[in-house]
N, C-alpha and C positions, 0 to 999 in steps of 0.2 A: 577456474571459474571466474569469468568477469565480470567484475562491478566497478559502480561507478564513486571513486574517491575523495572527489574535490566537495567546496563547501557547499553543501545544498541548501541554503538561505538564499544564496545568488540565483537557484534553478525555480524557487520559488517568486523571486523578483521579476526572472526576464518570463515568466508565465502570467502575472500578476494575482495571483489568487493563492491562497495559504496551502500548499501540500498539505502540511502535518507531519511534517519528516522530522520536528522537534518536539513532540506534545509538550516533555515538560517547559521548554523554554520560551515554546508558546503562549505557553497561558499566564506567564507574567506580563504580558502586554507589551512584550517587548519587540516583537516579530516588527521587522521596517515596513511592512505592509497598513499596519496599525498606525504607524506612526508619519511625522512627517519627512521626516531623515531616513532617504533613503529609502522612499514607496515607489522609484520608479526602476524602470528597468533596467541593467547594469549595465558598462559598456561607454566607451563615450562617444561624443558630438550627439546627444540625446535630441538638440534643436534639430537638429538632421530629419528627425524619422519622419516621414509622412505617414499618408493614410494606408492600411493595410489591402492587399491585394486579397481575391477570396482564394488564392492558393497559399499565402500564410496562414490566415485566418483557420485552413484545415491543419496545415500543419502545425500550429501552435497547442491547437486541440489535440493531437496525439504525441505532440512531444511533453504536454501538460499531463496526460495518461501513462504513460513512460513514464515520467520521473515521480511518481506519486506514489506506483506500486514499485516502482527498483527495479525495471526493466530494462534492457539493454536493446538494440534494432533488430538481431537477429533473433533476440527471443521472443519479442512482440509480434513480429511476422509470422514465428511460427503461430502462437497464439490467434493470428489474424488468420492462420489460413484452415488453423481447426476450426474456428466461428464458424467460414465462409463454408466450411462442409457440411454443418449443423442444420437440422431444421429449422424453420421461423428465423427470426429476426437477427440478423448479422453483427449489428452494435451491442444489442443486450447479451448473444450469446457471448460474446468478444468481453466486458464484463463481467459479466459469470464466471467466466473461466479465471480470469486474471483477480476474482475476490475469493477461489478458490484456490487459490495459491500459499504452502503449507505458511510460508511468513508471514503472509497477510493473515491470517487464520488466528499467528500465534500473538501476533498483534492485537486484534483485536479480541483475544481473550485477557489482555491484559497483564498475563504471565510474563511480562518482557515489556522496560519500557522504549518505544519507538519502533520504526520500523526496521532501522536497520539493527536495533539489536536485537531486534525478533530477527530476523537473517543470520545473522552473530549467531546468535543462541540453536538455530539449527546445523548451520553447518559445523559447529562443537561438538554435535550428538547431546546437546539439551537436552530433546524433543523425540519422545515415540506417538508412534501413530499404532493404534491397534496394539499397542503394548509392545512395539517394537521398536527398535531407534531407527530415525529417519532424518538421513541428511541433508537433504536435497530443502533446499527452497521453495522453489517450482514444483515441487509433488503435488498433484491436484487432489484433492479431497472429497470423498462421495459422501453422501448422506449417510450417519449410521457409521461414520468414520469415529474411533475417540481418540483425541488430543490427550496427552497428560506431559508433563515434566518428567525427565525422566527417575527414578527410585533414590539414586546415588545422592549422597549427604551433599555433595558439591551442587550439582547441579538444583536441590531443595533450595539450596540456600541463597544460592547465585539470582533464583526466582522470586525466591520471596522478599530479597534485598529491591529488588528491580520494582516489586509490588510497591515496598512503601515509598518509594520515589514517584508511584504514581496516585498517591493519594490527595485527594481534592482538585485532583487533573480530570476536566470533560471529555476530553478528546485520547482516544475513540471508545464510543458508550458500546456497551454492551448489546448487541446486535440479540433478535428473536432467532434468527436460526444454530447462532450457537447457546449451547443449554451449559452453563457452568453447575460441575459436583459443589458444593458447599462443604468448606473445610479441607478440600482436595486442591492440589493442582493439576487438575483434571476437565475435559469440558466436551460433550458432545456436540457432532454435528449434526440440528435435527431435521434439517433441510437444508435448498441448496438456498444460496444468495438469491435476491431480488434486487430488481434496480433501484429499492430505494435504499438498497444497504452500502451503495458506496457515498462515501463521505463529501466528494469534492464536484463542483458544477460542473457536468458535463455534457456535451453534445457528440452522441454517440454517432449520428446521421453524418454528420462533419467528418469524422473520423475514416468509417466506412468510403464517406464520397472520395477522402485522400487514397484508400489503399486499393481502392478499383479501375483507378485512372487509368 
């Protein structure tokens, strides 16, 4: 299964806008985007860069969408080309699909802190879906799906450790279509995503204009 290893602070930099690929480290104010050290893009002869072409400008928008959700080229693609079969709108079903994704889900239930330990914490068998263990990352989730932790003392505990590391962390609030149990690590899905549920600025139309060319 591939993913991506290297430090993602830098993937954040050369996009220039906050992933969220750290929440808790984030929220000390520490992130170089914040600060003056180190808020431009990595890489050297920085005097070098000029003004952007509008065929970067698309592709910065989809390599900023990539590394946000922990995607890779050929799984985006495929993601792009179930969009592209979808009814209505091409960028928001593209979206949709990829804030349906079981990580991202586990993430932002907050059972797990970050994203890639919500990834971690799936492909361990954490994580059932409908009361059964589900490894897969990328499992896409329908409404009416439930998330929980899985029963086992390890995996309780490995969760609720990860909870209080994310306490008086904002990032990521707790979304209306998933519906957390109370006193559970457990959480319904009671609809599907909308576009205002993804977290980070983006221009979906940019994206689409890249992958039609």
């Amino acid at each position: 299964m591939a993913r991506y290893t290297g430090p993602v602070t830098k993937l954040a930099r050369r996009e220039g806008v906050n992933l969220h690929l750290k929440p808790v480290r984030d929220q000390t104010g520490k992130h170089p985007l914040e600060r003056e050290y180190k808020n431009y893009p990595p890489g050297m002869h920085l005097w070098r860069r000029g003004k952007s072409s509008e065929y970067a400008k698309r592709l910065r928008e989809k390599q900023k969408v990539k590394r946000h959700y922990g995607v890779l080229e050929r799984q985006f693609q495929r993601y792009y080309r179930l969009a592209e079969s979808s009814t209505g709108n091409t960028g928001l079903a593209l979206l949709q699909i990829l804030e349906r994704r079981l990580d991202n889900v586990v993430y932002k239930t907050r059972f797990i802190a970050g994203r890639r330990g919500a990834r971690q914490a799936v492909v361990h068998g954490h994580v059932c879906v409908n009361g059964r263990k589900c490894d897969r990352p990328g499992y896409l989730v329908e409404a009416g799906d439930r998330i929980s932790i899985h029963k086992r003392e390890k995996s309780q505990k490995y969760s609720r450790a990860q909870m209080v590391l994310l306490e008086g962390v904002a990032i990521p609030p707790l979304q209306s279509w998933i519906q957390l149990e109370e006193g559970k690590l457990e959480a319904q899905v009671v609809a599907l995503p909308t576009r205002e549920d993804v977290l980070i600025p983006v221009e979906e139309q940019l994206i689409v204009e890249f992958c039609s060319r």
